[in-house]
DRENZA-185604 format. One record per residue (C-alpha): residue number from 1; residue in three letters; x, y, z. Coordinates in pm, whole numbers, plus 50000, padded with zeros to 5 digits. Each point is the difference from the previous one (the first is absolute). Example, Ala and Ser with C-alpha at 12.3 -4.5 7.8 and 13.67 -1.06 7.14 Angstrom:
+-----+-----+-------+-------+-------+
|   k |   r |  east | north |    up |
+-----+-----+-------+-------+-------+
|   1 | Ala | 51230 | 49550 | 50780 |
|   2 | Ser | 50137 | 50344 | 49934 |
+-----+-----+-------+-------+-------+
This chain:
+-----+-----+-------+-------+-------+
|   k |   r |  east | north |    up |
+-----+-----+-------+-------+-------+
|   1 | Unk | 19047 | 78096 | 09745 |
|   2 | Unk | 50114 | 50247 | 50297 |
|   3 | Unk | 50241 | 49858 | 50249 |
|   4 | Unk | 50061 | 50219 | 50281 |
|   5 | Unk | 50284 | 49985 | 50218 |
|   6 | Unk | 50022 | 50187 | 50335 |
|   7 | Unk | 50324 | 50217 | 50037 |
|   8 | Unk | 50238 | 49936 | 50221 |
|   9 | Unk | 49878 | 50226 | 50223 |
|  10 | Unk | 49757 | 50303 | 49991 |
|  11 | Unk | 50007 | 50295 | 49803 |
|  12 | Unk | 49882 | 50266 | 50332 |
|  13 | Unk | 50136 | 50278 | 49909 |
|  14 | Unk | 50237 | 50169 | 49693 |
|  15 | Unk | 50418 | 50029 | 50100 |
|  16 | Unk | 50156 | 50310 | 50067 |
|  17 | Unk | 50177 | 49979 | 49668 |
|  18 | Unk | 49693 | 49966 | 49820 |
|  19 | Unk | 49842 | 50245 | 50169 |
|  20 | Unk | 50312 | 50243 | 49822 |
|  21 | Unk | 49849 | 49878 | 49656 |
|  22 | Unk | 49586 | 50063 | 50019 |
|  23 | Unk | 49906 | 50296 | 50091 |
|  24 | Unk | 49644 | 50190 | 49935 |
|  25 | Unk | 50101 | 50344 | 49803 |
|  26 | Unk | 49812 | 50229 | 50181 |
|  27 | Unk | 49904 | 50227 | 49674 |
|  28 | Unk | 49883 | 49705 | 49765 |
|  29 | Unk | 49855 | 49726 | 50203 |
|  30 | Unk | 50262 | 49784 | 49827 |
|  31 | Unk | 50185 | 49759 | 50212 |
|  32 | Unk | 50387 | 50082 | 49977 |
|  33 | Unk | 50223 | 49679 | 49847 |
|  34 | Unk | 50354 | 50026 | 49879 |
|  35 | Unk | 49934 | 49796 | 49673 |
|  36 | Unk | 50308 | 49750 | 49891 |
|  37 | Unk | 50203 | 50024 | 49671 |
|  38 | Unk | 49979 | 49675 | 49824 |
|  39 | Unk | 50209 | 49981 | 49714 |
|  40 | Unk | 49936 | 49734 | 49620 |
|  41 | Unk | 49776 | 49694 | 50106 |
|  42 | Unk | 49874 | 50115 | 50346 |
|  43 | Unk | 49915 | 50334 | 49880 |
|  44 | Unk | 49808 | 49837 | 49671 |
|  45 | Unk | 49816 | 49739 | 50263 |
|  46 | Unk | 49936 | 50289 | 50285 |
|  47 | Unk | 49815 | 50169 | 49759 |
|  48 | Unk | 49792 | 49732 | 49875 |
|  49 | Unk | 49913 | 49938 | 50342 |
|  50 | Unk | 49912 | 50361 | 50045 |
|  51 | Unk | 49687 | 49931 | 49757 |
|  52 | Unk | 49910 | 49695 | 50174 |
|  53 | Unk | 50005 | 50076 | 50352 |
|  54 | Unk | 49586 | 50065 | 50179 |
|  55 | Unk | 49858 | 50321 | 50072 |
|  56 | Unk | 49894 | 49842 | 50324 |
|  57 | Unk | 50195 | 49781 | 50225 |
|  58 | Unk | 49847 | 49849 | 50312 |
|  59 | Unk | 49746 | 50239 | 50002 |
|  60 | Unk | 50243 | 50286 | 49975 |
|  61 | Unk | 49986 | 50236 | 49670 |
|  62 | Unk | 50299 | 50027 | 49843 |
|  63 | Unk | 50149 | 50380 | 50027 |
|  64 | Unk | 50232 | 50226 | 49819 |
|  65 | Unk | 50338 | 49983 | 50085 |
|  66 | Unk | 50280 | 50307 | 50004 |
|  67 | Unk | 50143 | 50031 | 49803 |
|  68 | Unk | 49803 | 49795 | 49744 |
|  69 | Unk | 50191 | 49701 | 49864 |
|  70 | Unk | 49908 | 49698 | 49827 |
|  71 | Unk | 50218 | 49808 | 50257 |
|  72 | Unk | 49803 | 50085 | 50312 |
|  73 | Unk | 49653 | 49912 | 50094 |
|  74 | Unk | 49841 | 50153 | 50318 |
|  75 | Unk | 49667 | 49845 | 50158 |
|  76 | Unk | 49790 | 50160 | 50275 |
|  77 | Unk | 50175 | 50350 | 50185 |
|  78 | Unk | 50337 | 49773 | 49961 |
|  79 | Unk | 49849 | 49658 | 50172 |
|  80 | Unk | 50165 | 49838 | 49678 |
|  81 | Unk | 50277 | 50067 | 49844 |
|  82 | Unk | 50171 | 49809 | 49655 |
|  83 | Unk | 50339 | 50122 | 49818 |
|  84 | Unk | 50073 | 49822 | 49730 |
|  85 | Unk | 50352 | 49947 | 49897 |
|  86 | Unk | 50196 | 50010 | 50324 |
|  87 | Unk | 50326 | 49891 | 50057 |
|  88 | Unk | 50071 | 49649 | 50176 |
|  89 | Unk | 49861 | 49982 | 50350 |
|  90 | Unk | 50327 | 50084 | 50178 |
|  91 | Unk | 49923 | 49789 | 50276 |
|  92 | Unk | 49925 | 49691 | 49812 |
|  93 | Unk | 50217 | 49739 | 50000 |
|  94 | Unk | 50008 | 49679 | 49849 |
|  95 | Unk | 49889 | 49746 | 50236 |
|  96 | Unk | 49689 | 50259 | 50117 |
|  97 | Unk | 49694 | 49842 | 49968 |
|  98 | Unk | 49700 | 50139 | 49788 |
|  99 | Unk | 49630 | 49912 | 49970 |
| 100 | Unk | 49830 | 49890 | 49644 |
| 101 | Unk | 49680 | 50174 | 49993 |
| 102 | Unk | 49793 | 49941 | 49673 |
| 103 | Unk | 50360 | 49964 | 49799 |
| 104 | Unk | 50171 | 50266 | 50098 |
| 105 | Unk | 50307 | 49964 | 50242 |
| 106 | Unk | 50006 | 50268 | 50275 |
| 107 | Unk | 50286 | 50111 | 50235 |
| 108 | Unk | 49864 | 50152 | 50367 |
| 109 | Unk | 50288 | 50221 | 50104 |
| 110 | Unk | 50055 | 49903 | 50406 |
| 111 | Unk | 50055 | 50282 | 50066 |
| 112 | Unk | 49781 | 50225 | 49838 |
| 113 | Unk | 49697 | 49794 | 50070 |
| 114 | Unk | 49717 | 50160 | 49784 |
| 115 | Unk | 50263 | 49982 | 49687 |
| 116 | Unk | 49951 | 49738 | 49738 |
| 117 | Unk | 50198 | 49953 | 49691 |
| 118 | Unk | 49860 | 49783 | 49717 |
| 119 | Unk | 50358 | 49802 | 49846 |
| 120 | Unk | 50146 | 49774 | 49757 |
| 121 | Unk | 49835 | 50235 | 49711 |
| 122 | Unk | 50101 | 50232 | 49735 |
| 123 | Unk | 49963 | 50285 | 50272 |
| 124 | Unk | 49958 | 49998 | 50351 |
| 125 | Unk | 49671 | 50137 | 50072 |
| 126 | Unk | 50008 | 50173 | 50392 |
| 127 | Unk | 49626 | 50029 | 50169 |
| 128 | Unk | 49960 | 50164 | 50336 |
| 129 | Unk | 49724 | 49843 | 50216 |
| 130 | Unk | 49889 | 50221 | 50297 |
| 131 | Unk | 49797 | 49865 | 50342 |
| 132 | Unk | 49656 | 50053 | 49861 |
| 133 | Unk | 50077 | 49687 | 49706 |
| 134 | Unk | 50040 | 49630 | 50001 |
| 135 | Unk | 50297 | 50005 | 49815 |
| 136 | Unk | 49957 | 49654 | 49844 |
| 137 | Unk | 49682 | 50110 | 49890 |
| 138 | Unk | 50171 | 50273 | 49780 |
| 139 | Unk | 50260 | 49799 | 49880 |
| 140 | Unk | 49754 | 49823 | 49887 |
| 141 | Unk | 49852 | 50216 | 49776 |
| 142 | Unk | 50288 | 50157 | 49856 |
| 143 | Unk | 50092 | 49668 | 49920 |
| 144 | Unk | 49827 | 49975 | 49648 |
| 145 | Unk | 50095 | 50349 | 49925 |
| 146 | Unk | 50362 | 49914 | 50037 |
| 147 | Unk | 49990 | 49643 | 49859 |
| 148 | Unk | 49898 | 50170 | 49687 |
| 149 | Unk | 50219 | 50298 | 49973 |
| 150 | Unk | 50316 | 49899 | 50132 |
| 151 | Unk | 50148 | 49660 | 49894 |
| 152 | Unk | 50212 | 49776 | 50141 |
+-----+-----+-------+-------+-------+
């Protein structure tokens, strides 16, 4: 069953800081993402979930990335954005809330309001939701994909 549960508040429009990290490469077509280094389990469950992730994500095909890693998945020209194996949000702290959608736990950065971090797993999995995308709706489908690659 799909729960949806609206964020905190909308997703308009990608932070400055994220704006730093995608990127179209102007030779390629390839959206520009500065892929993570996850090290033992995370690395191991990143790249299971590289296999498992859709070539189409609410109704945006899924890209190349560059450089090409199996820790970064790019959909649309960079309207959705997942790195895999990220460190700890650092702006998470223990009494934050987070929303349950489909059972996975996800953290909405205040202040990077399009930023999403799926927790309490092996790895935390980082998706970037831009203006044009209900991010619950995503969530939502990377849900199974990351219930089944990246355990608990």
């Amino acid at each position: 069953m799909r729960r949806l549960i609206p964020p905190a508040r909308p997703a308009a429009v990608l932070a400055a800081g994220m704006l730093a990290v995608l990127s179209l490469s102007a030779c390629s077509g390839a959206v520009r993402v500065e892929p993570p280094k996850p090290e033992g389990a995370a690395a191991a469950a990143c790249q299971k979930l590289a296999t498992a992730l859709p070539g189409r994500l609410d109704g945006a095909e899924r890209v190349e990335s560059d450089p090409p890693s199996p820790y970064v998945a790019v959909w649309g020209a960079g309207e959705i954005a997942l790195r895999c194996g990220v460190e700890r949000p650092a702006s998470m702290a223990a009494t934050d809330q987070a929303s349950d959608l489909d059972g996975v736990t996800w953290f909405e950065d205040p202040k990077l309001p399009a930023l999403f971090t799926a927790i309490n797993r092996a790895a935390y999995v980082e998706v970037t939701i831009s203006g044009k995308h209900v991010p619950g709706e995503v969530m939502v489908d990377l849900a199974g994909p990351i219930k089944s690659s990246v355990p608990e």
